[in-house]
C-alpha positions in Angstrom: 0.0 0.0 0.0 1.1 3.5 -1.0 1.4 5.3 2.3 1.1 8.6 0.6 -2.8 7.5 -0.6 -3.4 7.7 2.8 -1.7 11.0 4.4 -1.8 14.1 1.9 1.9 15.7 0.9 2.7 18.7 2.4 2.9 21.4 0.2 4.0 24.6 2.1 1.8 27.0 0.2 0.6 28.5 4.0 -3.1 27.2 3.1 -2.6 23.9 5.3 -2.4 23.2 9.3 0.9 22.4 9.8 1.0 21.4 13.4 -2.2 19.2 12.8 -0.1 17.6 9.6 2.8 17.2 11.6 0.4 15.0 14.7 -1.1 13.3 11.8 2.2 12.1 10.0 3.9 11.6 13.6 1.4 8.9 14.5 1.1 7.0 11.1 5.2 7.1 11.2 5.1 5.8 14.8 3.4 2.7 13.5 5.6 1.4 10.9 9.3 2.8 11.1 11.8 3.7 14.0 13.3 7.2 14.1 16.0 6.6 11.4 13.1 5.6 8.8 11.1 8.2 10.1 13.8 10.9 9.1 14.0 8.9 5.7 10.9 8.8 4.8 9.9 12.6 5.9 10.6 14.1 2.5 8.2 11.6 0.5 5.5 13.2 2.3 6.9 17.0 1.1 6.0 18.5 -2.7 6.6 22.2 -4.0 7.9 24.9 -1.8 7.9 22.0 1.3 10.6 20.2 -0.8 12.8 22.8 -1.8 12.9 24.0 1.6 14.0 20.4 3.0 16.4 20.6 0.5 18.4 23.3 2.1 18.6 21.4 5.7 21.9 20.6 7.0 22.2 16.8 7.6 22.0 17.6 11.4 18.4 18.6 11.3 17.5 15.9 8.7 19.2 13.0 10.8 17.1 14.1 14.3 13.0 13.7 15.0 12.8 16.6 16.9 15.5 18.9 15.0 13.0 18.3 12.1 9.7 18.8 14.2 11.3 22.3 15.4 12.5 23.3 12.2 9.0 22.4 10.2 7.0 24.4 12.8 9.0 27.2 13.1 9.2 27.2 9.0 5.5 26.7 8.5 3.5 28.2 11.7 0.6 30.0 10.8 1.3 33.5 10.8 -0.5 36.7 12.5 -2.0 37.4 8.9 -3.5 33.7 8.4 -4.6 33.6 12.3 -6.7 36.4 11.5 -8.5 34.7 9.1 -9.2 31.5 10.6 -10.4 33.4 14.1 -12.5 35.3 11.2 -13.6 31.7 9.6 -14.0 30.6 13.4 -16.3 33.6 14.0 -18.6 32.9 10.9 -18.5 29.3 11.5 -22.2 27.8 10.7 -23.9 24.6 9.7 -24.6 24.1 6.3 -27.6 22.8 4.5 -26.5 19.5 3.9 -24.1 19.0 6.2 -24.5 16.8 9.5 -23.9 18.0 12.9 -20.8 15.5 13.2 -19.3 17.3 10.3 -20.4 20.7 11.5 -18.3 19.4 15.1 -15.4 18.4 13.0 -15.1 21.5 10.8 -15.3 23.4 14.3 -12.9 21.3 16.1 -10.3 21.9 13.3 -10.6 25.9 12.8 -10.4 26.3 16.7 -7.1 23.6 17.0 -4.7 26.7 17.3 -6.8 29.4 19.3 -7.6 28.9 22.9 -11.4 30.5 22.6 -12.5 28.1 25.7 -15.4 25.9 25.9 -17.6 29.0 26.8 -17.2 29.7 22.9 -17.6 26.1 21.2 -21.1 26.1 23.6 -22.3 29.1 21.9 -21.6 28.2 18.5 -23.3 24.6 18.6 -26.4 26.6 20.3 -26.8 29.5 18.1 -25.1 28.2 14.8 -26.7 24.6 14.2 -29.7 24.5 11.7 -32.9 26.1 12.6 -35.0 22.6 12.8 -32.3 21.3 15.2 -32.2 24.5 17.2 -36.6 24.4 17.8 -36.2 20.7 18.9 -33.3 21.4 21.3 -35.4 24.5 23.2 -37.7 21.9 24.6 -35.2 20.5 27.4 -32.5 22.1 29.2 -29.5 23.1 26.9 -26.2 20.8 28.0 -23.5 22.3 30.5 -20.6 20.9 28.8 -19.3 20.4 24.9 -19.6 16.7 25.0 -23.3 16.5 26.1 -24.0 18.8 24.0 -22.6 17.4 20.7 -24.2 14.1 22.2 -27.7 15.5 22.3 -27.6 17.3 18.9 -26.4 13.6 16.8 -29.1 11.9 18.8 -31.7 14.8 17.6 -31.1 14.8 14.4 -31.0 10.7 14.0 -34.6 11.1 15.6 -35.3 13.6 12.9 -34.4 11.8 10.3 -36.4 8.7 11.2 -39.1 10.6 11.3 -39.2 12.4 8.1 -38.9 8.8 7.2 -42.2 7.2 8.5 -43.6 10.5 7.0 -42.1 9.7 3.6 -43.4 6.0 3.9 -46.9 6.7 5.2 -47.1 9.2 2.0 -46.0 6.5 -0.2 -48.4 3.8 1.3 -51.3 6.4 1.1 -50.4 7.0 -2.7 -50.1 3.1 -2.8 -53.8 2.4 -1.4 -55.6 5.0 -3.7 -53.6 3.9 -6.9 -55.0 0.3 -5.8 -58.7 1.3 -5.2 -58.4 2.9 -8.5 -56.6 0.2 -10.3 -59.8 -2.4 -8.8 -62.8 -0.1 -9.7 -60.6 -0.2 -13.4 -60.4 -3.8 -13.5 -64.2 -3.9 -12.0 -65.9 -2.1 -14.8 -63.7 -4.1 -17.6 -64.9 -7.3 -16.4 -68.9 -5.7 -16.3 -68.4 -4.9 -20.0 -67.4 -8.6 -20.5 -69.7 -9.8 -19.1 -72.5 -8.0 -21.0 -70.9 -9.2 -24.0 -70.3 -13.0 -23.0 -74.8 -12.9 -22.0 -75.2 -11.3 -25.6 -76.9 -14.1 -28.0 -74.8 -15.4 -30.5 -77.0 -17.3 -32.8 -76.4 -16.6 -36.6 -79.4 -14.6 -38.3 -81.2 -15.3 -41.4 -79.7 -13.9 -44.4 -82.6 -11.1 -45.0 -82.5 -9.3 -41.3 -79.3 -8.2 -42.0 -80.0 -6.7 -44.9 -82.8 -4.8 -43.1 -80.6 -3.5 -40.6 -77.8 -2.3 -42.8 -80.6 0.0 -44.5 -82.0 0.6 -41.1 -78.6 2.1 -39.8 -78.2 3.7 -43.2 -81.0 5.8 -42.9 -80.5 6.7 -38.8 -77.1 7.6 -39.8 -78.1 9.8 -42.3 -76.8 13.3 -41.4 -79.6 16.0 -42.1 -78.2 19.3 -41.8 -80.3 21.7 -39.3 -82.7 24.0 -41.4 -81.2 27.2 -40.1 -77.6 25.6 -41.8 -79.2 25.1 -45.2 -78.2 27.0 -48.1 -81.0 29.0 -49.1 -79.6 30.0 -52.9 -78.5 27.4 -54.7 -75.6 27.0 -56.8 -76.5 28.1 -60.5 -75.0 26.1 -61.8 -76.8 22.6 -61.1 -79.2 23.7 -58.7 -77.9 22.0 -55.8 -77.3 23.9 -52.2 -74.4 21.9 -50.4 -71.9 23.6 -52.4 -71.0 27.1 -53.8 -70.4 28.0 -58.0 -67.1 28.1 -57.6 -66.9 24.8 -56.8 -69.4 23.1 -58.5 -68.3 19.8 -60.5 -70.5 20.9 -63.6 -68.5 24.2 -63.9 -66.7 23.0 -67.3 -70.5 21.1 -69.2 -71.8 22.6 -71.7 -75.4 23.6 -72.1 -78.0 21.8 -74.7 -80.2 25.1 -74.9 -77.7 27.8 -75.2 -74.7 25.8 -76.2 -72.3 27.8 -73.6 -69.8 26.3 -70.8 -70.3 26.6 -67.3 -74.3 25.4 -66.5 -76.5 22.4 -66.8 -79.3 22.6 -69.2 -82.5 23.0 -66.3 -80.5 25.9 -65.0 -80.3 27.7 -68.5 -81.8 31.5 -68.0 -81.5 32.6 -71.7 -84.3 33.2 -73.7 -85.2 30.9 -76.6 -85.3 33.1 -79.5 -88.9 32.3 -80.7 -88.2 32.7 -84.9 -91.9 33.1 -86.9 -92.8 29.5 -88.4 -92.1 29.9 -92.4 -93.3 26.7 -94.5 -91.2 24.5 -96.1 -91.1 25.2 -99.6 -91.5 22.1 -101.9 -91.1 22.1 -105.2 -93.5 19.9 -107.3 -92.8 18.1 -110.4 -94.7 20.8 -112.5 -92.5 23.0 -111.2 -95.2 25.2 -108.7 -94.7 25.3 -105.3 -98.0 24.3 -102.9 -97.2 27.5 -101.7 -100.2 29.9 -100.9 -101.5 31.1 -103.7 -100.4 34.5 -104.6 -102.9 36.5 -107.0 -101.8 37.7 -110.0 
């Protein structure tokens, strides 16, 4: 196993804890190595600015736990610059919407490692800076004396919480559940009615003339009348039908008997017959006189 997976490098930028790094890396080295190794394997654990500096040690510092120890602190302690702006972090410290309390403790623990604020101060952020639903269920009792009992009483709170947004959550799924099943039966209900109805229907074949009755039958009850009020009072000119307008009329290119034009049926002719006086038929006999009227001489 890599042991550097496990324990971040050090990178000396003055954004890390170095006296917490320094207790963390102190007891994973106290596991595995003696103090020689220790010194050995110190600068695996270094990158960037952390390395260059270990770099410029003099082999008495790098050979000794505590000449290192004394030399990293005094290198990398926070200075009055960053302290001011964790006591400011410290100071503005409040739990987060979807953080826990255990991480909200944690995060609080860490910022206040390096400033002696006292108990006093860790008390008044876990009562006034916790989430408001935490903060309502807590004002029922007595708040805690000390920091333990109180970080003890806000996990158990919000564990209770939890659980019970939980039953809430199932007894709104079970309710959805129920009424989605009543539903799904009065479906199921009515489907098997229909069949039913259909199943108790006779099915014996007719004789071949009833059906042809009823096919005329349904002909004429389907037949779609318009409503009087809808009817076309002028009728196309056309052919003299009213569902339709002249324009689009299918007789718009026939050609009339009576008046030999395009674009009408012969009953809807208006023009006037010209009404020519009846003349006889002239015939010429074989003596050569017409059977005329006589004309006088």
């Amino acid at each position: 196993m890599d042991p550097t997976k496990i324990l971040a490098k050090f990178k000396g930028d003055f954004t890390e804890n170095p006296s917490r790094w320094w207790k963390l890396f102190e007891n994973f080295g106290s596991l595995y190595w003696d103090e020689s190794k220790f010194c050995n394997a110190f600068p695996l654990f270094l990158e960037e600015n952390a390395q260059i500096w270990y770099n410029r040690l003099s082999e008495d510092v790098t050979k000794s736990r505590n000449n290192l120890k004394c030399e990293f602190l005094k290198k990398y302690e926070f200075s009055s610059g960053q302290n001011f702006q964790t006591s400011t972090e410290l100071i503005n410290i409040s739990q987060r919407e979807e953080e826990s309390v255990s991480e909200y403790i944690n995060r609080l623990h860490v910022l206040s490692e390096n400033h002696n604020y006292g108990e006093q101060f860790t008390l008044w952020k876990l009562r006034n800076e916790c989430k408001p639903e935490l903060m309502r269920q807590m004002a029922f009792g007595k708040w805690p004396e000390t920091v333990a009992e109180a970080e003890n009483r806000l996990r158990s709170v919000e564990a209770t919480s939890k659980c019970l947004q939980e039953e809430d959550q199932k007894r709104m799924q079970d309710n959805i559940v129920t009424k989605l099943q009543l539903e799904i039966e009065k479906m199921l209900q009515q489907i098997s009615a229909v069949n039913s109805k259909s199943l108790q229907q006779p099915t014996a074949s007719p004789t071949m003339v009833e059906p042809l009755i009823d096919d005329r039958k349904a002909k004429v009850q389907h037949r779609i009348r318009t409503p009087r009020r809808q009817r076309r009072r002028n009728p196309c000119y056309r052919c003299g039908e009213c569902d339709h307008i002249p324009s689009q009329c299918r007789f718009i290119r026939i050609k009339c008997n009576k008046c030999k034009s395009i674009g009408h049926k012969a009953k809807m002719c208006r023009s006037k017959q010209n009404k020519f006086s009846a003349q006889p038929t002239k015939f010429i006999s074989a003596t050569g006189l017409s059977n005329t009227k006589k004309q006088q001489i």
